[in-house]
C-alpha positions in Angstrom: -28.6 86.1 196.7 -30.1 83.5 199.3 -32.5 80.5 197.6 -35.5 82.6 199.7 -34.5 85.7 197.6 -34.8 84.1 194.1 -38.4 82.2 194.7 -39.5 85.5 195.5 -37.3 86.8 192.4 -39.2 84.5 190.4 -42.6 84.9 191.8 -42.1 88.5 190.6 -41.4 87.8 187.3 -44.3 85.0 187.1 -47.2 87.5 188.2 -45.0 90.2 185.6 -44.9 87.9 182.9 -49.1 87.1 183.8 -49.6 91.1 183.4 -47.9 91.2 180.2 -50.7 88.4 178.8 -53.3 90.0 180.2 -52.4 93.8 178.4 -50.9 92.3 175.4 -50.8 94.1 172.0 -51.9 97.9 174.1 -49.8 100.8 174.7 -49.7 100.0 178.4 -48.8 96.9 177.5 -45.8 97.3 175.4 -45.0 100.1 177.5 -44.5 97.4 180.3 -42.7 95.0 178.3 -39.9 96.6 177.1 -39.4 98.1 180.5 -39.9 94.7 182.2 -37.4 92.9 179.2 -34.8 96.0 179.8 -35.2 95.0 183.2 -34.6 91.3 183.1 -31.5 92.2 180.8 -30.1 94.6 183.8 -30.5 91.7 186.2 -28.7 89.1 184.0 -25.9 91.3 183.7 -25.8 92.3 187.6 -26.1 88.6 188.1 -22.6 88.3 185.9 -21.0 90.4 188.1 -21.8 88.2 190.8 -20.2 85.2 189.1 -16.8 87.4 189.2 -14.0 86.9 187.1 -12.6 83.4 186.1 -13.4 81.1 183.0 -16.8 80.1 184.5 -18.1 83.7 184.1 -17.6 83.4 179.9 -20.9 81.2 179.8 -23.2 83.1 181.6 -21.7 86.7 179.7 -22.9 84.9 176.6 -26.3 84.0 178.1 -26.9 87.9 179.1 -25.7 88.7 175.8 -28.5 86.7 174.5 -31.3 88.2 176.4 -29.7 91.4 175.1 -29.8 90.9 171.5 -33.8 89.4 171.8 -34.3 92.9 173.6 -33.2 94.6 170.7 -34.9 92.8 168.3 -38.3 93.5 170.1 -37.4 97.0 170.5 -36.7 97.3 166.8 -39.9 95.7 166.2 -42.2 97.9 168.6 -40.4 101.3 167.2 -41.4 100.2 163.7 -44.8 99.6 164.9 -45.7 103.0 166.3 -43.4 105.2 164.2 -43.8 103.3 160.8 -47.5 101.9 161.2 -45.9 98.5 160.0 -43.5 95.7 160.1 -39.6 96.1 160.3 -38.4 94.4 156.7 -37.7 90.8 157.0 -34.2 90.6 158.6 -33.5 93.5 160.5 -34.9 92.2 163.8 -34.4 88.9 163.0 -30.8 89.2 162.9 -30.4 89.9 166.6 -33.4 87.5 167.5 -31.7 84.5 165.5 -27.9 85.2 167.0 -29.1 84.8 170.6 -29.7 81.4 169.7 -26.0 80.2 169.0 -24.4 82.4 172.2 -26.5 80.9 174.4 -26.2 77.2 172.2 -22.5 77.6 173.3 -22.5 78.9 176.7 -24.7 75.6 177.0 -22.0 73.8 175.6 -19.4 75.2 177.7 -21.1 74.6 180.9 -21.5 70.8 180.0 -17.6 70.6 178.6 -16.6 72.6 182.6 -19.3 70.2 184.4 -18.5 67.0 182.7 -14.4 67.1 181.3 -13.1 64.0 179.5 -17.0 62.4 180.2 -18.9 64.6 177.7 -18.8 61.5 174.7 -21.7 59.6 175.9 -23.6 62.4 176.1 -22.9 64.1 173.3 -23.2 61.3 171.2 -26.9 60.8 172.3 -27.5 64.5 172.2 -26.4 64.6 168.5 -29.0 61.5 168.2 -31.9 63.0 169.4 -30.8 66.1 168.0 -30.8 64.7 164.0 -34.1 63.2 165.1 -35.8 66.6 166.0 -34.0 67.9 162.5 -35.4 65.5 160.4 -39.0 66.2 161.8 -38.0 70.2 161.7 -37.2 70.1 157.8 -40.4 67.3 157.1 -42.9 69.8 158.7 -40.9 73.0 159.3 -38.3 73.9 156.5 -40.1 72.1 153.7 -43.8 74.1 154.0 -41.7 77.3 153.8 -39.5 76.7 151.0 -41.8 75.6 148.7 -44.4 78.2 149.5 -43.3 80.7 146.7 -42.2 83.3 149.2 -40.0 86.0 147.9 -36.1 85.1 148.8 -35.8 86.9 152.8 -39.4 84.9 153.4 -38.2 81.9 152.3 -34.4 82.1 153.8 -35.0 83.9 157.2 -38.2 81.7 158.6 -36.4 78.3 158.2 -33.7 79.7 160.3 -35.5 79.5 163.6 -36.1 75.6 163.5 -32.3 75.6 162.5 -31.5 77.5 165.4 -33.7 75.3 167.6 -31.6 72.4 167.1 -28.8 73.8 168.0 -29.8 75.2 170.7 -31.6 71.7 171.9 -28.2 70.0 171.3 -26.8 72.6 173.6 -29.4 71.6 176.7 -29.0 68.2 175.6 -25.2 68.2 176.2 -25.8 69.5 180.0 -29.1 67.3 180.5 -27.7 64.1 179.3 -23.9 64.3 181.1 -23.0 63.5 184.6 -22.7 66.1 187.2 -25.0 67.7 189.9 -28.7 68.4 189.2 -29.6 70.6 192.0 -32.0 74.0 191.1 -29.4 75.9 188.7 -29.5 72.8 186.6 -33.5 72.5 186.9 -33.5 76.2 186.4 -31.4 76.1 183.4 -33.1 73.1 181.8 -36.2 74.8 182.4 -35.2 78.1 181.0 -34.0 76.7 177.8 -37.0 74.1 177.6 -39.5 77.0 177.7 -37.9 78.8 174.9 -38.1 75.6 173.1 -41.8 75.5 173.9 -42.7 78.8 172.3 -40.9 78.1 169.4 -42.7 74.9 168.5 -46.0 76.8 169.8 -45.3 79.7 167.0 -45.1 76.9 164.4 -47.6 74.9 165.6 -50.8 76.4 166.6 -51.3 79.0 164.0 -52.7 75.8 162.0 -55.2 75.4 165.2 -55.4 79.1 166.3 -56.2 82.5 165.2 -52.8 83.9 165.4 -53.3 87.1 167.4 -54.5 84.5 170.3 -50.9 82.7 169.6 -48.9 86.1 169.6 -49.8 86.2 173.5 -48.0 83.9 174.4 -44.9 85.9 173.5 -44.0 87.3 176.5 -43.5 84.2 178.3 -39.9 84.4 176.8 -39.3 86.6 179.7 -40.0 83.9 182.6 -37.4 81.6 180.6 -34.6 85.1 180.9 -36.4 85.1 184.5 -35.2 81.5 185.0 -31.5 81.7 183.5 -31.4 84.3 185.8 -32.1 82.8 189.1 -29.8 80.2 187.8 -26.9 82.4 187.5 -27.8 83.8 191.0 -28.3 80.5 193.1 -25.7 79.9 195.8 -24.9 76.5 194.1 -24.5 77.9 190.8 -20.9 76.2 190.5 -22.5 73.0 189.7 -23.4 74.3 186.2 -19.5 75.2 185.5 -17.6 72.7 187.5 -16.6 69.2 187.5 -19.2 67.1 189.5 -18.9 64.1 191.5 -22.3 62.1 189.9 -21.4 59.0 188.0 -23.5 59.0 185.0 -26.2 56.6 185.0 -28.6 55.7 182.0 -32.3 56.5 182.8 -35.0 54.7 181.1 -36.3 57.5 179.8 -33.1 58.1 177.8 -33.6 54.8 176.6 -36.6 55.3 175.2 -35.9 58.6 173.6 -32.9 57.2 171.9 -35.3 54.3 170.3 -37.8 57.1 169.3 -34.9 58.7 167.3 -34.3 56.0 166.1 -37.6 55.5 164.6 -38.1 59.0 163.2 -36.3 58.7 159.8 -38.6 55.5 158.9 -41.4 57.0 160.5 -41.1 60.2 158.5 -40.6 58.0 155.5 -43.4 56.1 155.8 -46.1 59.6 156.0 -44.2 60.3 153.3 -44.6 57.4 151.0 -47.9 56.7 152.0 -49.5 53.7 154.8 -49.9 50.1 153.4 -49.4 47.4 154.8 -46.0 46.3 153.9 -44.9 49.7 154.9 -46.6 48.9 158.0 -44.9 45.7 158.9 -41.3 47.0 158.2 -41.8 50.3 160.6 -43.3 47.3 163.0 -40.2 45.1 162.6 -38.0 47.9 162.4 -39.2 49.0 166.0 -38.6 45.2 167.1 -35.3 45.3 166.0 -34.3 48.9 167.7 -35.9 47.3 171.0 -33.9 43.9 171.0 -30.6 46.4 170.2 -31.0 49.3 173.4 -32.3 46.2 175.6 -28.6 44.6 174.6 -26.8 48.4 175.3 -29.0 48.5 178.4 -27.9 45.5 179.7 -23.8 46.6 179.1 -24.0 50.0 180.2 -26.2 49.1 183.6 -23.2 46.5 183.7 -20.7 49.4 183.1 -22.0 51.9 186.0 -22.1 49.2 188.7 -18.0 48.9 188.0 -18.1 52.6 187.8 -19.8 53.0 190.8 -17.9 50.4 192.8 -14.7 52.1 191.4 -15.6 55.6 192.7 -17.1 54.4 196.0 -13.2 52.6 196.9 -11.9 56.2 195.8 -13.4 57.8 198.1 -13.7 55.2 201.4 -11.4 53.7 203.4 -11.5 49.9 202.5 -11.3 48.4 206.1 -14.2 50.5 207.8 -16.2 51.7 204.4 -15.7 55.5 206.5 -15.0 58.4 204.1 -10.9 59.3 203.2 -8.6 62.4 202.8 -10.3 63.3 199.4 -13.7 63.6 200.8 -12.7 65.9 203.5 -10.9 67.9 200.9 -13.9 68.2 199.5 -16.3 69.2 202.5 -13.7 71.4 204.1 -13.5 73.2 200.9 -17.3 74.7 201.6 -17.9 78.1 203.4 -19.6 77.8 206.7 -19.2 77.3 210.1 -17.5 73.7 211.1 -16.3 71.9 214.1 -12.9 69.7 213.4 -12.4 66.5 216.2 -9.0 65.1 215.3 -8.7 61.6 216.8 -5.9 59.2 217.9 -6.0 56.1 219.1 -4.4 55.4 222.4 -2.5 51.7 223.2 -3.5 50.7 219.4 -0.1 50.0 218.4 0.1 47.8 222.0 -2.8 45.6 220.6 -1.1 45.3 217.1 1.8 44.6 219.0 0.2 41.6 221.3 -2.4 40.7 219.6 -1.5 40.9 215.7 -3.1 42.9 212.5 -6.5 40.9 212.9 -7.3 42.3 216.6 -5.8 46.0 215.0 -8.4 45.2 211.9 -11.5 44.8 214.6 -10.4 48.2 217.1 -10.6 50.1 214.2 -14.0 48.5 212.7 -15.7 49.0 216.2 -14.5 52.6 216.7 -15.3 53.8 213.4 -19.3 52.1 214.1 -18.6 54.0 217.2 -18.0 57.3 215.9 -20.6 57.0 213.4 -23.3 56.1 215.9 -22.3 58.9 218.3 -22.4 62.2 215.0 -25.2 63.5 213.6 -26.2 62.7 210.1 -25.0 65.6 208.4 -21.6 65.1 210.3 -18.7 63.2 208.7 -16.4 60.7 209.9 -13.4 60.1 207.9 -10.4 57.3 208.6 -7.5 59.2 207.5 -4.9 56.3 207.8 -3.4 54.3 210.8 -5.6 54.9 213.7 -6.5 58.8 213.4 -9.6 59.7 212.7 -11.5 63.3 212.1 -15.4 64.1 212.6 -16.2 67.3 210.5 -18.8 68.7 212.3 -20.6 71.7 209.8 -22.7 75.0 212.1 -21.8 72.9 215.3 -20.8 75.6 218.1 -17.7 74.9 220.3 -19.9 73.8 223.5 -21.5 71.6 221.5 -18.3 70.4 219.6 -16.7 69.7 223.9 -19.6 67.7 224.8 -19.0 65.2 221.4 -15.8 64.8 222.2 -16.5 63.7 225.9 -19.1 61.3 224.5 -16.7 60.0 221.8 -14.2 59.5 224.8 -16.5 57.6 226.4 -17.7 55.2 223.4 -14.2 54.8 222.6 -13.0 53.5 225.5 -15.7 50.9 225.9 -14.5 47.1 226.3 -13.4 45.6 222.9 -13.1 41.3 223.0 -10.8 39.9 221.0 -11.2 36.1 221.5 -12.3 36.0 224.9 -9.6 38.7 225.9 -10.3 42.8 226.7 -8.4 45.5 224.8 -7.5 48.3 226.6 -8.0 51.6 223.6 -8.8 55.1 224.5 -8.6 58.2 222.1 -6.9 61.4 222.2 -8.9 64.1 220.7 -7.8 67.8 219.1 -10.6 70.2 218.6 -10.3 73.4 216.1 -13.8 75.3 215.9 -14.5 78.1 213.5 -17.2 80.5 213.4 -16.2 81.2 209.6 -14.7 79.2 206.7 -11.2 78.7 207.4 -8.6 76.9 204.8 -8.1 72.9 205.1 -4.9 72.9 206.4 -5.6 75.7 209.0 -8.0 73.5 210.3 -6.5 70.0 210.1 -3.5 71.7 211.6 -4.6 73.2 214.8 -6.7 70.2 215.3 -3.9 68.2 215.1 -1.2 70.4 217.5 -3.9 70.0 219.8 -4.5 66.3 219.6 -1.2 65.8 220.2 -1.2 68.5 223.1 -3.9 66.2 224.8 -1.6 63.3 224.3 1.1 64.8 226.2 -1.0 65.7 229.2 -2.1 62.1 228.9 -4.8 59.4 227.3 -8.7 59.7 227.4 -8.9 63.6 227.4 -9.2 66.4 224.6 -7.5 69.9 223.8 -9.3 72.7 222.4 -6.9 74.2 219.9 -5.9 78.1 220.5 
């Protein structure tokens, strides 16, 4: 499905989901849910059999699941409704609205392990912080209430289960939010799938003590723009980001920072309401908040220290050293994407003549100058890459072949522009193969025909290209 397709997907949930407030709690109403949930469910699984088989299908079966298992539990709910007058007993529907929580917990966990392998520690490590921290506050104002209410045994176990089940599945987001790897729309779609169900929870608990609950219950089918969201996920083009090992280096953000203090601070803080405010009680929360701000300053200050080697490490990965142009692994990379490209495979002509005369310093500044060359003469989404020696490639993406000719006349041209090397000329020029395809073609299909025909234009002689058969 194209990224047009799934605004529009969502736009149609969005004024759905709007209907279902407005004819909440009347026959039409719950008429239109279930048929709008039973067709969100369809979707999710339809969007599974997009994803195809592999090990990065296993996450998103056990987010359909999920949606399937809250589906039932509604429907349990509604039949009881109109064919009992009542309530289904405590338990029956909230056995398949509580085990969506941990399938979808672990399919969030299992995208973060794909997207992030052997880098997951740091962020799981803070996830499990701020994940205690929003534990401690469920059982203070959450758990507690309910179990020492006097409810009869299902009332008092089954309700505490959902804050339970909120954690988890918070640690789950907070695996994939905190760890490296892309965050294009699938992730911002995912994160904001899971931090609307989130949302509704907290609102269920929370404004009954501000609102009559019938107003609350409205905002129930909202649920179904957060399925509506996992969904468009699952369908998005760049969905692979969610499953597979990124590129990103993972860098602290500020706001993590200060999330990881307010943890921090929540056992004392809960403490404190608990023993009562005074002022000694007042001055240890205030020192205790000093000391947790001289401590993530100090962390700050060695992690920021610890991405800039990081960074720096994965930047020399992935250039050449001498002219700071891309390398093999990169255009692994690129070539590796579907979609019309354009290869220009370059080689130097009378380069080894200048090593040859002039020594490895006047070789060093050729290739400096051609590869400023190249890059001036490419658009920005084109790539240049050094792949060793003096060859060179420009990966041209949706460049047509007339298009990819007339670069390599102007590449010819730039190339073979006078060079000084202490007060003396150097005679280079460039051979150039060319290998255009309308369609993606495999790496070493393309690298190969544009080299057999770079080295067809050197035997017909220097300065000229060959388009590849």
């Amino acid at each position: 499905m194209t990224t047009g397709r799934i605004w529009v997907f969502l736009g149609g949930a969005t004024s759905a989901v709007t209907g279902l407030v407005m004819t909440y709690d009347t026959p039409v109403g719950n008429v239109l849910y279930v048929v709008t949930y039973l067709t969100m469910c369809v979707m999710a699984w339809m969007a599974v059999a997009r994803v195809g088989a592999g090990p990065d299908r296993l996450p998103w079966v056990l987010v359909a699941t999920a949606q399937t298992m809250w589906l039932i539990g509604d429907s349990i709910e509604l039949a009881y409704y109109y064919l009992a007058a009542g309530v289904p007993p405590v338990g029956l529907a909230d056995a398949f609205w509580l085990g969506g929580y941990p399938l979808l917990a672990v399919a969030l966990t299992m995208m973060a392990r794909r997207r992030a392998p052997g880098q997951l520690g740091g962020a799981v490590l803070d996830g499990l912080t701020l994940t205690v921290a929003a534990g401690l506050a469920s059982w203070q104002f959450l758990i507690m209430p309910v179990l020492g209410a006097g409810y009869g045994l299902a009332e008092t176990i089954v309700p505490p289960l959902y804050p339970i089940a909120d954690v988890a599945l918070l640690a789950g987001v907070l695996f994939i939010a905190l760890s490296p790897g892309g965050r294009g729309t699938p992730t911002r779609l995912l994160l904001g799938a899971v931090g609307l169900y989130l949302a509704i929870d907290v609102a269920y608990n929370v404004l009954p003590l501000f609102l009559d609950y019938s107003i609350v219950a409205r905002i129930g089918p909202l649920i179904m723009l957060g399925n509506a969201l996992l969904i468009a996920a699952c369908l998005h083009p760049e969905r692979a980001e969610l499953t597979r090992p990124g590129q990103r280096v993972n860098v602290l953000h500020p706001s993590r920072v200060l999330f990881l203090g307010l943890a921090f601070l929540t056992a004392p803080t809960l403490s404190l309401l608990r023993s009562g405010v005074d002022s000694h009680a007042v001055v240890a929360l205030f020192a205790t908040a000093l000391s947790t701000t001289f401590v993530l300053s100090r962390f700050t200050i060695a992690v920021r220290e610890q991405e800039r080697v990081q960074a720096q490490l994965a930047y020399q990965a992935r250039h050449d050293p001498l002219t700071g142009l891309a390398n093999r692994s990169v255009l692994t990379d690129e070539l590796d994407r579907p979609g019309p490209v354009a290869v220009l495979y370059l080689d130097l002509d009378g380069f080894k003549e200048v090593n040859d005369t002039h020594g490895h310093e006047a070789g060093d500044l050729v290739l400096s100058t051609v590869a400023q060359r190249l890059s001036s003469a490419v658009r920005a989404t084109d790539l240049v890459v050094r792949l060793g020696g003096d060859e060179f490639v420009l990966l041209c993406p949706n460049l047509p072949e007339a298009e990819a000719i007339r670069l390599a006349d102007r590449v010819l041209g730039d190339v073979a522009q006078l060079i000084e090397f202490r007060g003396e000329p150097l005679d280079i020029g460039a051979s150039i193969g060319i290998a255009a395809y309308g369609d993606h073609a495999p790496e070493r299909d393309v690298l190969r025909s544009a080299d057999m025909a770079m080295y067809e234009a050197k035997k017909q002689g220097r300065g000229r290209w060959v388009l590849a058969a």
